[in-house]
C-alpha positions in Angstrom: -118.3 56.3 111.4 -117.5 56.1 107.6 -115.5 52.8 107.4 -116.0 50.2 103.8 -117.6 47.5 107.0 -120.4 50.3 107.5 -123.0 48.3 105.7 -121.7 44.7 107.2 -121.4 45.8 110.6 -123.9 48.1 111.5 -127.4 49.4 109.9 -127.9 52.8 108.5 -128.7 54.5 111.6 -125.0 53.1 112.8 -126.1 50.4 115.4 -124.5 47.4 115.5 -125.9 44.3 113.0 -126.4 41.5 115.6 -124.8 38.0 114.6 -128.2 36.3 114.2 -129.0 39.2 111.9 -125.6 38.8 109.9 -126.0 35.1 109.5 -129.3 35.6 108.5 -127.9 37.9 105.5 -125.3 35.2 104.7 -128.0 32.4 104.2 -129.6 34.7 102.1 -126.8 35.9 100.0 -126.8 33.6 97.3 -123.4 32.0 97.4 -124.5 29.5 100.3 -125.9 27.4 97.0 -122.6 26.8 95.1 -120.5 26.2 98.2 -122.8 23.5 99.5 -123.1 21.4 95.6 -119.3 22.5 95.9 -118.4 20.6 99.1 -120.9 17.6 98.2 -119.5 17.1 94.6 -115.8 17.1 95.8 -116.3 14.2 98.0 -113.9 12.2 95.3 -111.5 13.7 92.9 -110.4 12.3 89.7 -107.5 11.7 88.3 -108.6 13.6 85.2 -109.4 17.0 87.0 -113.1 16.9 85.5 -114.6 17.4 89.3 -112.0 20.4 90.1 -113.2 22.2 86.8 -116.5 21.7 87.4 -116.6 22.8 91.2 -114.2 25.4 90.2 -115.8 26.8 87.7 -118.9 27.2 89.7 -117.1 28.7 92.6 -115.5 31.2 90.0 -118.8 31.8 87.9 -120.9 32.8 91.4 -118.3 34.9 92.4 -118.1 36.7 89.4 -114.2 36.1 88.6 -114.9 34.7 84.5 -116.0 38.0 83.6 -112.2 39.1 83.3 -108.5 38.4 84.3 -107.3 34.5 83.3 -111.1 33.1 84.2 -112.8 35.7 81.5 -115.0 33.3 79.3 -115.7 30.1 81.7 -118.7 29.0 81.4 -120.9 26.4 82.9 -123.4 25.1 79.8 -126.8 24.5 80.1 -125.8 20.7 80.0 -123.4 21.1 83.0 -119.8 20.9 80.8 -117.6 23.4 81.2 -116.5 25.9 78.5 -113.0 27.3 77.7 -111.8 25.1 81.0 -108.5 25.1 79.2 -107.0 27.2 82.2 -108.1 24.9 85.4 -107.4 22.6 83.4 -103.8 23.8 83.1 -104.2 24.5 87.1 -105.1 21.0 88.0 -102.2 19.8 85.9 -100.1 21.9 88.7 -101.4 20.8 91.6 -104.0 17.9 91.4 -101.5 15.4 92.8 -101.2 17.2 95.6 -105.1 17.8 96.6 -105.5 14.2 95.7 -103.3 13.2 98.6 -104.6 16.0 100.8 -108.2 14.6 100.1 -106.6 11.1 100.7 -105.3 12.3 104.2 -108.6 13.5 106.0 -109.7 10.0 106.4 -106.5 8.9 107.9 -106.2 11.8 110.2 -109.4 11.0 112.1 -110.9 14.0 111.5 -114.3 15.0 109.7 -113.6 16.2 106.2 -115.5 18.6 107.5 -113.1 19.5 110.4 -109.5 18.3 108.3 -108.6 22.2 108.0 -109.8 23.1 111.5 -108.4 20.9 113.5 -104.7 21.0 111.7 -101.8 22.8 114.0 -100.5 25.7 112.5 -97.3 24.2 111.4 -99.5 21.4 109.7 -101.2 24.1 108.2 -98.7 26.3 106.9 -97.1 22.3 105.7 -100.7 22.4 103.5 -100.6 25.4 102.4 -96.9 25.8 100.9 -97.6 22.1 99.6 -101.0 24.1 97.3 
């Protein structure tokens, strides 16, 4: 079995990983962190784009997408600001409207903001994401 999901799947001796063992290794991964101060610190949106950059920017830092390509050189500084945010700044010029009045539609569709994505049909969805 030589397959890139070898190591996610199944251990070296090629038995399967069981799912409490793979979410074990997700909790553990390291990303859990960003995603969660992510998802809390995007509760509001301003009209300015200063929460977008900073959540982005930490999504894109932890993932390791600034160290080339159009996020090469953002930085989160030691006080929290963003540097050379120029570019999702540029981004949230292009579509900040529009996730302002997605993020102003979860409380009026009844659903968890949690749940918003979830619980969409797939028409809604594909509506959401052509919209982004």
């Amino acid at each position: 079995m030589s397959s890139s999901f070898d190591n996610v799947l199944f251990n070296a001796t090629g038995e399967a990983i069981t799912p409490d063992e793979i979410s074990r290794r997700i909790d553990y991964f390291g990303y859990n962190d960003a995603v969660r101060d992510v998802i809390h610190n995007s509760c509001e949106l301003d009209r300015e784009g200063e929460v977008f950059v900073k959540c982005t920017a930490r999504l894109l830092s932890n993932f390791g997408m600034t160290r080339s390509g159009p996020f090469k050189g953002l930085k989160i500084k030691e006080d929290g600001s963003v540097k050379n945010k120029q570019v999702l700044l540029a981004c949230w010029e292009r579509i900040g409207n529009e996730l302002i009045e997605i993020r102003n539609a979860i409380p009026k569709s009844g659903s968890s903001r949690d749940r918003y994505l979830v619980e969409l049909s797939e028409s809604e969805l594909r509506k959401l994401a052509t919209k982004t």
